[in-house]
N, C-alpha and C positions, 0 to 999 in steps of 0.2 A: 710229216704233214702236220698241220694246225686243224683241230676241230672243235666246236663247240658244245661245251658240256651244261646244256640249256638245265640251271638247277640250283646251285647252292647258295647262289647272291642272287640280287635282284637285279644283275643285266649278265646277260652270257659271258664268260670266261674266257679266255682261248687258249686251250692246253695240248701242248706240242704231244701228240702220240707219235714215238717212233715208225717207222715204215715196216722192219719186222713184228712189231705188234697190233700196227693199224689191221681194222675188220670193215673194210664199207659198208657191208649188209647188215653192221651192226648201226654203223653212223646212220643208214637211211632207212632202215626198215622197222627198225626198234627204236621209237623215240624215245626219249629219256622224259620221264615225270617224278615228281616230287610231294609227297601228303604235305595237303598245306597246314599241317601241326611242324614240320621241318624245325624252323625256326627255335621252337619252343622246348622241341626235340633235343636238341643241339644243348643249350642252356642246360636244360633240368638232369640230362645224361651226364654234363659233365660237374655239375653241383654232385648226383651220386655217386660218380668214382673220386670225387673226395670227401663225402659222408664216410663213405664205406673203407675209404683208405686204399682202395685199389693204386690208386699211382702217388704219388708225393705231389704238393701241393705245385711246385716248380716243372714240375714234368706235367702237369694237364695244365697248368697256364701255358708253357712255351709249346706241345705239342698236341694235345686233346683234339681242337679243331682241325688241326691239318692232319691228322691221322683219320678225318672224315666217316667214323663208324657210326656216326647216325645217318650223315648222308647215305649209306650201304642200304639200311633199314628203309629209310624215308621214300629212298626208289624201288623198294620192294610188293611192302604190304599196303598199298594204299589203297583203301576203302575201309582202313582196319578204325575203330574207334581210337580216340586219342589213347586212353588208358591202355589199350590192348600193346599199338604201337610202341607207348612209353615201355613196361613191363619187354616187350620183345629189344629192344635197343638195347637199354641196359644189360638186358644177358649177354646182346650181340657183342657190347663192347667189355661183358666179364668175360667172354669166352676168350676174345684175342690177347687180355690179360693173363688168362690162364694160359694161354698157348707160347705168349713168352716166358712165365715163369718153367713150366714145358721145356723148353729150349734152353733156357738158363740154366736146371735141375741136370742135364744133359752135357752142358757145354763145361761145370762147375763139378760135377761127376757125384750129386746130392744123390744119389741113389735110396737113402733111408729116406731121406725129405719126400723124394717121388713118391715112393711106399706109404710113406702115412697119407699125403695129401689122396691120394687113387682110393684109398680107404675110406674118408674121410667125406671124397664128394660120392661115392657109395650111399652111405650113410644118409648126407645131406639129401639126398637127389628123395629116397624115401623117407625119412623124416625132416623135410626144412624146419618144421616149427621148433624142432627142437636144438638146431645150429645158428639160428640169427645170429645169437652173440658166439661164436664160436670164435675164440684168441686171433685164428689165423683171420685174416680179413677179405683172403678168396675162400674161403669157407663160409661164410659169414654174406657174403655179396651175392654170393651161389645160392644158399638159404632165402636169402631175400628173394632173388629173381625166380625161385620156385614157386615160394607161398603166393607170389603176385599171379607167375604165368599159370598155375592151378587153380586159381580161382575164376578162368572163366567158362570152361566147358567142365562139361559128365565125369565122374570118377575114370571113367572106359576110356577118355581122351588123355587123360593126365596119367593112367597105368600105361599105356602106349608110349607115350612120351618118355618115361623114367625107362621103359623097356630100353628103345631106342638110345638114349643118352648112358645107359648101364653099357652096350657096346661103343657107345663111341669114347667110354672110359678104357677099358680092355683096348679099345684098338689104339689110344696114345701108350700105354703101355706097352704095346707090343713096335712100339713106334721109339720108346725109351731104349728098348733093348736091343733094335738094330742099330740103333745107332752108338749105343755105347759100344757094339760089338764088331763095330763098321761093316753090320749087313746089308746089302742092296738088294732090295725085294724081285725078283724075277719082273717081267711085265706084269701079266694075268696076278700074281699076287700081288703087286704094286695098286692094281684097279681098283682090286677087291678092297685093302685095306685103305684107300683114298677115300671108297665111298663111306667108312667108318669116318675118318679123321677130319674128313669135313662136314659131316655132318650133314648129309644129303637126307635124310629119313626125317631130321631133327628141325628143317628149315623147312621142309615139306609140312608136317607137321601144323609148323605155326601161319600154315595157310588158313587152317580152318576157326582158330578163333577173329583172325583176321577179318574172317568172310561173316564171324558170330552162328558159326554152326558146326559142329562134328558132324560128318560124311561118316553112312554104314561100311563097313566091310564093303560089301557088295559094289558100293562105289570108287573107293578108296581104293580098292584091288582091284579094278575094270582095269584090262587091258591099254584100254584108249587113256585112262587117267593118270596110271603108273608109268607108262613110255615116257607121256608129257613130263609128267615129274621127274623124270630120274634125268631124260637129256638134259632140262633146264639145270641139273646141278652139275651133273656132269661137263657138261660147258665149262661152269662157275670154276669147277674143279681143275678140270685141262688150262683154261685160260692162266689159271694164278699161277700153274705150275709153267708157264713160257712166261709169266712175267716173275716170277719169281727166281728164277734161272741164275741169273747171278748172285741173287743174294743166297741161296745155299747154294753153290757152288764155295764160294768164302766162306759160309759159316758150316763148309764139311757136312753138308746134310748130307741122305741117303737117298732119302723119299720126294724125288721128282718123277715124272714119268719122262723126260728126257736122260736123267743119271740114268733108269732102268733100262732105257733102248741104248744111253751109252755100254752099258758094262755088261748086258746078257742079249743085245742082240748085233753088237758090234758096230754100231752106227757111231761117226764120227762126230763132233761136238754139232757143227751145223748141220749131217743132215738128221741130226735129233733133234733142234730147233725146227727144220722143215715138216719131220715127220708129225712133232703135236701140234704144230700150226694147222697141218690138214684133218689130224682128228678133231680137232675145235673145227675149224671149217665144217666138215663133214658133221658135228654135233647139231649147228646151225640148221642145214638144211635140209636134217632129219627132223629137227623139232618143228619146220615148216608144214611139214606134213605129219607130224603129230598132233600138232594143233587140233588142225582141223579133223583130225580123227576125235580128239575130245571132245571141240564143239561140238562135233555132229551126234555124240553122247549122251550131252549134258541136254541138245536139245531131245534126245530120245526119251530124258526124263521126266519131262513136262508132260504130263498124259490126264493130262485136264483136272487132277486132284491138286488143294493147297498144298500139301506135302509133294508132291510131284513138281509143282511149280517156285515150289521153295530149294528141294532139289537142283532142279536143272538152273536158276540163281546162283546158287552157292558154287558147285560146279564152273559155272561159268567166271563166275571171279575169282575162284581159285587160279583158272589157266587163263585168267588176264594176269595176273602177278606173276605166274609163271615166264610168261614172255616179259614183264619186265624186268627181271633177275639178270636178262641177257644185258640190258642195257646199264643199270645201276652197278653190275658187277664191270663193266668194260670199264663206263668213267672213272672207278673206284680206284682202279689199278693204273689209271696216271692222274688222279688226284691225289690219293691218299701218302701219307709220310712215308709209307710203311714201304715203299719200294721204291726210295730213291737213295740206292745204295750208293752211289757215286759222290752224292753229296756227306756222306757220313766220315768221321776222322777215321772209323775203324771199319771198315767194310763187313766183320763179322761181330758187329757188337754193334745192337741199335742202340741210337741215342736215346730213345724213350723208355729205354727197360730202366730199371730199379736194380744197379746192381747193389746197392751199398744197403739196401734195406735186407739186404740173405746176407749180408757182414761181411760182402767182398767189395773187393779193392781196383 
């Protein structure tokens, strides 16, 4: 089918969503919106991944834009300040930089390379200031998007943060060594370590300078608040992993949650395609009714004090971003480069990656 992905130009698109991946409750229930900084978005993200050296200058002219990762951003956080926005992009598009060198490290068999970089963004993560100039230039980029994204909440929000990103280092590591190992993570551990590797804590997270406020404990941890959170990523997470399907399939990955019901729970290729279609389904329309658990919350915190009513604000535009994760992640995943495996010479080798800058051929 053909739907409209109301957002990245200035008149609607029409981009063919397959019929196994099309979601109507996503098309009509979750409209799609855009921070009207987008634009500028766009521009100044990819001026920084060639400041910083992250991709060669040939590879973010011919793919930057269609690889769409400020749009990802732009339909996320919006109500965030421009600067906030810029700062959160940029790391979103160091992260998928990091995530193919990741794969490359893996595919290439760098095993030392992985070990020093995992050390490295360690390091960086609690001291940026002192990695800006750091030789490697994902070390270096990493640095950068630190000292920015720390700069705008409490020390408490920023030690949180490096918490969080310190596991979701350990869990690509642990993510290197299945697959150099050709482990296929059970289900229930496949979950677990999903919610490390996509970084579900670490996009939650950057709800709240978004909103220009860090959430106490107390709310942060509310039942009603964390459901909401964790479906919306969880969606995020299931979804990529049926649209990603083919493309680790060819590049021999391990870690999809269709390979895991293929190989430990004996499901046949399609009906593991059927079965995460239903748990995204099922993620959907649990987060319908978590919603509204939040709102009804967020409104419990407005108790007629400024901080109360500043509260149940923040709260509340946290879990409007949240529902729009469902929608920016959906068009992401038939807009962006990054999953149009058919069109590639190589099926297990994106075009975008950098191989000759790691001195391969």
């Amino acid at each position: 089918m053909h739907a409209f992905s109301h957002g990245t130009t200035s008149t609607p698109t029409a981009v063919a969503v397959p019929p196994s991946l099309s979601l109507p409750v996503i098309e009509a229930a979750f409209p799609r919106q855009l921070h009207p900084y987008w634009p500028q978005l766009q521009e100044k993200t990819r001026t920084w991944l060639l400041e910083k050296r992250l991709m060669p200058a040939d590879k973010v002219e011919e793919y930057a834009d269609g690889l769409c990762y400020t749009d990802l951003m732009a339909g996320y956080y919006l109500g965030a300040p421009d600067e906030v926005l810029q700062a959160i992009a940029d790391y979103s598009a160091w992260f998928f930089v990091w995530d193919d060198r990741h794969d490359r490290d893996i595919v290439h068999g760098r095993t030392e390379a992985w070990r020093q970089l995992r050390f490295r963004l360690h390091e960086a993560l609690d001291t940026p200031r002192d990695h800006l100039h750091h030789e490697d230039p994902l070390v270096a980029g990493f640095a950068d998007s630190m000292v920015r994204l720390y700069s705008f909440l409490p020390r408490t929000w920023n030690a949180r943060f490096a918490r969080h990103f310190h596991e979701v280092i350990e869990a690509y590591d642990r993510e290197f060594h299945n697959r150099t190992e050709g482990v296929v993570p059970s289900v229930e551990e496949y979950l677990a370590l999903r919610r490390l590797t996509f970084a579900h804590w670490i996009w939650t997270d950057l709800l709240e300078p978004s909103a220009g406020r860090e959430l106490p404990d107390r709310v942060r941890k509310h039942p009603a608040y964390r459901r909401a959170a964790l479906l919306s990523q969880e969606f995020a997470a299931w979804y990529n992993d049926l649209c990603s399907f083919p493309k680790e399939i060819a590049g021999d990955e391990v870690h999809n949650l269709g390979i895991s019901l293929i190989k430990h729970e004996g499901l046949s290729l399609k009906q593991a395609v059927r079965e995460v279609r239903r748990r995204v389904e099922e993620c959907i329309d649990d987060f319908l009714v978590a919603e509204k658990d939040a709102l009804r919350f967020a409104d419990s915190l407005a108790d007629g004090t400024v901080r109360g009513k500043e509260l149940s604000h923040t709260v509340r535009a946290c879990v409007g971003n949240m529902r729009n994760w469902f929608s920016t992640v959906y068009w992401f995943h038939h807009e962006s480069g990054r999953y149009t495996v058919d069109s590639w010479d190589d099926r297990s080798t994106p075009p975008y990656v950098n191989n000759e800058a790691a001195g391969e051929k």
